[in-house]
C-alpha positions as CSV (number, residue, x, y, z in Angstrom):
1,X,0.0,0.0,0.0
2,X,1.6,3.3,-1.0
3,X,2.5,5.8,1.8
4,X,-0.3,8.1,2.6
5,X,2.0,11.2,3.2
6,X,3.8,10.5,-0.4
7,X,2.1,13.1,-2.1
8,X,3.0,15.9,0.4
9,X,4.8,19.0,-1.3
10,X,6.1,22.4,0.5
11,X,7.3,25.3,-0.9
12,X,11.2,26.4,-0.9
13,X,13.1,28.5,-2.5
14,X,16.0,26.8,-4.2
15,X,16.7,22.9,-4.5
16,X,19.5,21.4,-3.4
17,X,18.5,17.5,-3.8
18,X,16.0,17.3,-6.3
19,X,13.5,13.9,-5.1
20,X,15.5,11.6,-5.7
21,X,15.7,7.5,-5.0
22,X,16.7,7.1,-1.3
23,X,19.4,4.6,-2.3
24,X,21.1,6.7,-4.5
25,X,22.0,9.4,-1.9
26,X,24.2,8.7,1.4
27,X,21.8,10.7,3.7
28,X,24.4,10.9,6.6
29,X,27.1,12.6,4.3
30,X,24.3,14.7,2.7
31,X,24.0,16.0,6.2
32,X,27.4,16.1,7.5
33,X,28.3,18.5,4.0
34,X,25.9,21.0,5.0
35,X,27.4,21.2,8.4
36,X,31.0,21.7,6.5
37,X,30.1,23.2,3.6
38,X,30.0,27.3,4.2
39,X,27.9,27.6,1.1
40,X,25.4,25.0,2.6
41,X,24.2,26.1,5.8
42,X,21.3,27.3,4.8
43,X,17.9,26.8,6.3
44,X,16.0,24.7,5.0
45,X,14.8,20.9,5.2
46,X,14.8,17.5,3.4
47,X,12.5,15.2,3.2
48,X,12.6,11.8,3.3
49,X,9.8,9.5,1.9
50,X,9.8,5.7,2.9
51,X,7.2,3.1,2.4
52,X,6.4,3.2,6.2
53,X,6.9,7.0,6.9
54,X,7.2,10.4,5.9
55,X,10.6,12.0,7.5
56,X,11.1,16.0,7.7
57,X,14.9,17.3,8.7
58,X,14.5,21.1,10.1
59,X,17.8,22.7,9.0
60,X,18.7,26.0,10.6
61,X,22.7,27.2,9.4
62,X,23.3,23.3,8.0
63,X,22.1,22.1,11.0
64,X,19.6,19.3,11.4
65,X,17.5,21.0,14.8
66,X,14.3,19.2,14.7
67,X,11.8,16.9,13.4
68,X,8.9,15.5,12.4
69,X,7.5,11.9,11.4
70,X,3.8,11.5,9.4
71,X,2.5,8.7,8.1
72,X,-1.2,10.3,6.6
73,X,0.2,13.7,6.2
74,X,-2.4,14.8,8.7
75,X,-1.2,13.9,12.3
76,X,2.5,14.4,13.0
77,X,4.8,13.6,15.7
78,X,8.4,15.2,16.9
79,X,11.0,13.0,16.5
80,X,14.3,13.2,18.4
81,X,16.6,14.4,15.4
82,X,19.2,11.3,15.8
83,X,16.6,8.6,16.6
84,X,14.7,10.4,13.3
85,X,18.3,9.8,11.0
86,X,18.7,6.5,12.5
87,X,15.2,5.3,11.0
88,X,16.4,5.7,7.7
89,X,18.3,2.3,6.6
90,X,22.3,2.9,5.1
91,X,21.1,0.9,2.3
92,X,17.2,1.4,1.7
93,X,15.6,-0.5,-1.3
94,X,13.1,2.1,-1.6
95,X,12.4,5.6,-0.8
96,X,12.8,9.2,-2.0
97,X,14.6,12.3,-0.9
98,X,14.6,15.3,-1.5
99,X,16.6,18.9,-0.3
100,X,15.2,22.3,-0.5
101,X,16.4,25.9,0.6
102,X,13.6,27.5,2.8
103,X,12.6,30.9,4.5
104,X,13.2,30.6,8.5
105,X,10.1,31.7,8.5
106,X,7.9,28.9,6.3
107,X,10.3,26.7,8.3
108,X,8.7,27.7,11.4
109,X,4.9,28.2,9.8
110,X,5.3,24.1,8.8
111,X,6.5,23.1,12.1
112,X,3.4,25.1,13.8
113,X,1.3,23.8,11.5
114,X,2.5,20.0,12.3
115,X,2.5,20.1,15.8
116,X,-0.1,22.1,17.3
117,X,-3.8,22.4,17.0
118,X,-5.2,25.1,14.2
119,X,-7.5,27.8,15.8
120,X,-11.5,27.0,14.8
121,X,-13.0,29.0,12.0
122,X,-16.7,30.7,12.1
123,X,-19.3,27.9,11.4
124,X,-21.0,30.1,9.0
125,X,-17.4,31.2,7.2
126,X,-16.4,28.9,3.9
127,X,-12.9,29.5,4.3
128,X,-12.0,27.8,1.0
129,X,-13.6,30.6,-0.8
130,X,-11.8,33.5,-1.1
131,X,-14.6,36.3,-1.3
132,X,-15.1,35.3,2.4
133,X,-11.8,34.3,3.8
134,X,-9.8,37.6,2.7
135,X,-12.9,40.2,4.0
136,X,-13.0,37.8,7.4
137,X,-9.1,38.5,8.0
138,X,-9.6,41.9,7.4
139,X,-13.1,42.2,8.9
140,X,-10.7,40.8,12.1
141,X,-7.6,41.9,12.1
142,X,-6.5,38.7,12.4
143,X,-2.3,38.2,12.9
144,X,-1.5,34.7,12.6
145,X,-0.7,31.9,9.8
146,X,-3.0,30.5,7.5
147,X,-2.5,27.3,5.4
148,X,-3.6,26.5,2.1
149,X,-3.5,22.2,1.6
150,X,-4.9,21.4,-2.3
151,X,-3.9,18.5,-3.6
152,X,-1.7,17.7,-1.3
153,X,0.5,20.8,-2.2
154,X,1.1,23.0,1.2
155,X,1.3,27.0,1.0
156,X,0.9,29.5,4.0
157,X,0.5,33.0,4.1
158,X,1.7,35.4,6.8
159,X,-0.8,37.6,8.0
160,X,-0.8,40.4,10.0
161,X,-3.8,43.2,10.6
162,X,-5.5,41.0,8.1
163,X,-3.1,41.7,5.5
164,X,-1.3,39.0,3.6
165,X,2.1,40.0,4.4
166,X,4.6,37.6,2.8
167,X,3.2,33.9,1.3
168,X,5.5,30.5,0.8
169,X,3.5,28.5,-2.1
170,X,4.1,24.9,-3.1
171,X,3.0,26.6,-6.7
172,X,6.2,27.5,-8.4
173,X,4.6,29.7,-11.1
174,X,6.2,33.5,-11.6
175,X,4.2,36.0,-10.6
176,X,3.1,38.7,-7.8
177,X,2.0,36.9,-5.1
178,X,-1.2,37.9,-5.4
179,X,-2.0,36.6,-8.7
180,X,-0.4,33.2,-7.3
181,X,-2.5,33.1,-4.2
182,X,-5.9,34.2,-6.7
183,X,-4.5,30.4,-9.2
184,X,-4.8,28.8,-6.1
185,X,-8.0,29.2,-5.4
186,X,-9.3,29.0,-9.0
187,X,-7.9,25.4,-9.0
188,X,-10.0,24.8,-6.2
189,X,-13.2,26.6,-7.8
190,X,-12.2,24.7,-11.0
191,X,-11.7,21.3,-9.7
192,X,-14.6,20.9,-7.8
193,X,-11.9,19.8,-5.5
194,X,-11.7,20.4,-1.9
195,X,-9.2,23.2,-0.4
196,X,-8.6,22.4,3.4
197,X,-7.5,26.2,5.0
198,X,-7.1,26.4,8.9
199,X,-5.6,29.1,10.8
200,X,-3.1,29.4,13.6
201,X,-1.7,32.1,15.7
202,X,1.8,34.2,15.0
203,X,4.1,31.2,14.2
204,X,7.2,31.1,17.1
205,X,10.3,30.8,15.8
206,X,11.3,27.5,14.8
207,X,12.7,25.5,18.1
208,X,15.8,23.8,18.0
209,X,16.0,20.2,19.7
210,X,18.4,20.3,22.7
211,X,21.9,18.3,21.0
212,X,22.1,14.3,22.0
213,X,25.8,16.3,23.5
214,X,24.1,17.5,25.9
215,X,21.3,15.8,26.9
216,X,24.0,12.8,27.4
217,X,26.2,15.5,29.6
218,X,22.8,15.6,31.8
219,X,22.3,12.3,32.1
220,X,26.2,11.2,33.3
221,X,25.6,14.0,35.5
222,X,22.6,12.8,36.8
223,X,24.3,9.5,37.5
224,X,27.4,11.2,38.9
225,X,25.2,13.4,41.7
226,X,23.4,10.0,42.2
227,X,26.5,7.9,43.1
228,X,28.2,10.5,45.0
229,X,25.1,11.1,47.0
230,X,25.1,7.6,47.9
231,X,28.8,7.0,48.5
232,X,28.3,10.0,51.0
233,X,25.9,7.9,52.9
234,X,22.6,8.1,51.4
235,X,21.7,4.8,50.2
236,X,18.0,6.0,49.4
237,X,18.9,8.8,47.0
238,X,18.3,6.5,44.0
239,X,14.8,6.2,45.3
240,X,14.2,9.5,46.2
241,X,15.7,11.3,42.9
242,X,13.3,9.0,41.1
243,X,10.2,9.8,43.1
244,X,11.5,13.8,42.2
245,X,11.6,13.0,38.4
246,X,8.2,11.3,38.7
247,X,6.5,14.4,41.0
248,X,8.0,17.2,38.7
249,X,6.9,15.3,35.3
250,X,3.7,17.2,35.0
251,X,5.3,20.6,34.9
252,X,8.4,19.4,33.5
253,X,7.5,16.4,30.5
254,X,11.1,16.2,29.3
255,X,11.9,14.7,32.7
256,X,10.8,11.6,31.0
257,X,13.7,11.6,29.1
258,X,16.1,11.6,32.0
259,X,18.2,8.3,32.3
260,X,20.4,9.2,35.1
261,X,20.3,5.7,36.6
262,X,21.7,3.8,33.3
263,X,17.9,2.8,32.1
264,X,17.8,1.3,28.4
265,X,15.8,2.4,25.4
266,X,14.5,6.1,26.9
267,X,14.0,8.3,23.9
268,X,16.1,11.7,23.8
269,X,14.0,14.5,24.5
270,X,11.9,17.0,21.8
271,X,12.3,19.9,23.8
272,X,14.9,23.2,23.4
273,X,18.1,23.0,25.3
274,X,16.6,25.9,27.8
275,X,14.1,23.9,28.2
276,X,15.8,20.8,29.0
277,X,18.6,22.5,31.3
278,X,15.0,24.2,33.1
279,X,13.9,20.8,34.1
280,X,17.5,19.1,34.8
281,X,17.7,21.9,37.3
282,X,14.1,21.3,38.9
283,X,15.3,17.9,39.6
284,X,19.0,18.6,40.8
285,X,17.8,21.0,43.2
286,X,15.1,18.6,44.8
287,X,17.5,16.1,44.9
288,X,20.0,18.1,46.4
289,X,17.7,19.8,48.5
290,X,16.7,16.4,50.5
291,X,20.0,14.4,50.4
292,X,22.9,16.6,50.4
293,X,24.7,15.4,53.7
294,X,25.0,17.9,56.4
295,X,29.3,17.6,56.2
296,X,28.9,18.7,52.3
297,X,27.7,22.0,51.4
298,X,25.8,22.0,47.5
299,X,28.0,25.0,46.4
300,X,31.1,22.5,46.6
301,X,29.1,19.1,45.1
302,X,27.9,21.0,42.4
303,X,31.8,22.6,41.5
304,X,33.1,18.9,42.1
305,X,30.5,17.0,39.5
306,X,30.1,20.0,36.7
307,X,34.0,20.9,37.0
308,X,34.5,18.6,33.2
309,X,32.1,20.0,31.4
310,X,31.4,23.4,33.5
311,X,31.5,25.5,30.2
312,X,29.1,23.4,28.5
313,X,26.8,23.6,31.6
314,X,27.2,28.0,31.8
315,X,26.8,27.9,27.8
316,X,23.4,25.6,28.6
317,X,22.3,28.2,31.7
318,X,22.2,25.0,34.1
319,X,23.9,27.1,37.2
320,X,21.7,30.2,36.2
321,X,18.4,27.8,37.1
322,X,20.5,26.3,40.2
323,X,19.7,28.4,44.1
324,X,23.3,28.0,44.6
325,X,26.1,29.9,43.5
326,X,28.7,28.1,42.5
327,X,32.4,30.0,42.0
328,X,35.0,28.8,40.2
């Protein structure tokens, strides 16, 4: 059974990869040249079609930072970005992929689009018709992203005060962007066919996963504080540092993600490095708060265990989130 998601198509600006057979390209030097490559670090994505999935790389300077997994094109989830490269076989029999130069902008209108719910529309407002949608964002004011799906071809346009400000079309036709957006919606009126447009708020910027560098830094410090903890005497600190993971989960899900005590097969987390280092330092401070030993002071564990990687920790604003000050 084909994939659902194969038809998907998003707009860019230049092409780098055009789709292509997935065994005919080396995906992990694809992505290590736009690292090296000054010319390549661009933003943009690739896309990666396989029989089972559809696989989108957020690329910010060269850098893979996020992304996404579909299998319908409708529902989406965020994949960790090395657990999302890993999924693609070294030599796959099928599959496509493809490379394209995008706006930092429609990179972060696609990923809003994917991953969070669209904001309702009027019931008695047929936003596929264009004599009511344009006077309703005026009528409104409305600021926010709006996305245009027909036939399977993505486009968004940036609104603001109700103005189309700046569109990203999955029609590459020339022409004022006007006149593009108008062909869109004659296709739809021509086709009988049906134009799915939703809504969403301003788009964030485009978050970057936290790196696997760091979230493994967190994790063998997590095990580090653990060990030390207990050598000092505290033989229920493995216990208790769980119990704090579990009890700060709901305000802090990436916590999930947090293998300090060796477990197999957690996932690395979704989430930005701030908020990542956030949550690693809502659990060190419980932790430390309840089994720091009376002859040790936190100040002088915490300068003992983040000593290695200290600069990695300040660049990550872990002692920043911390009660203690920690000199060097």
């Amino acid at each position: 059974m084909p994939l659902k998601a194969a038809g998907l198509r998003y707009p860019h600006q230049r092409t780098f990869l055009p789709r292509t057979k997935l065994a005919y390209v080396h995906l992990r030097n694809l992505l290590t040249d736009a690292k090296r490559d000054r010319a390549a670090r661009v933003f943009g994505y690739v896309a990666i079609w396989m029989p089972e999935e559809l696989l989108i790389l957020y690329m910010q300077e060269g850098e893979v930072v996020n992304a996404v997994s579909t299998v319908d094109g409708a529902a989406f989830e965020v994949v960790p970005v090395a657990e999302a490269v890993a999924r693609v076989p070294t030599e796959p029999e099928f599959g496509e992929v493809a490379f394209h130069e995008a706006d930092d902008e429609q990179l972060a209108c696609m990923f809003q689009t994917q991953t969070t719910p669209p904001e309702p529309w009027p019931d008695e407002l047929r936003a596929s018709d264009a004599r009511a949608l344009f006077p309703f964002l005026a009528a409104t004011i409305f600021d926010g992203t709006v996305e245009l799906a027909l036939d399977r071809a993505m486009s968004y346009l940036v609104v603001r005060d109700g103005t189309v400000q700046r569109a990203f079309l999955a029609d590459d036709q020339p022409g004022a962007v006007v006149d593009r957006v108008k062909r869109l919606f004659l296709q739809e009126a021509r086709r009988a066919s049906s134009t799915v447009v939703r809504r969403w708020p301003v788009a964030p910027p485009l978050p970057a996963q936290a790196p696997a560098a760091l979230v493994q830094a967190y994790r063998e410090l997590g095990a580090a504080l653990v060990k030390r903890l207990v050598a000092e005497g505290g033989d229920a600190t493995p216990m208790i540092a769980d119990y704090a993971r579990h009890l700060l989960m709901p305000s802090h899900p990436s916590l999930a993600s947090h293998a300090f005590d060796g477990r197999n097969g957690v996932r690395l987390p979704t989430v930005d490095s701030t908020t990542f280092t956030r949550a690693i330092a809502a659990w060190m401070t419980e932790v430390l708060w309840a089994m720091t030993p009376e002859t040790l002071s936190q100040e002088d564990l915490l300068r003992d265990l983040t000593r290695p990687r200290r600069h990695m920790f300040q660049a990550a604003g872990l002692y920043d989130q911390l009660p203690w000050r920690v000199d060097w």
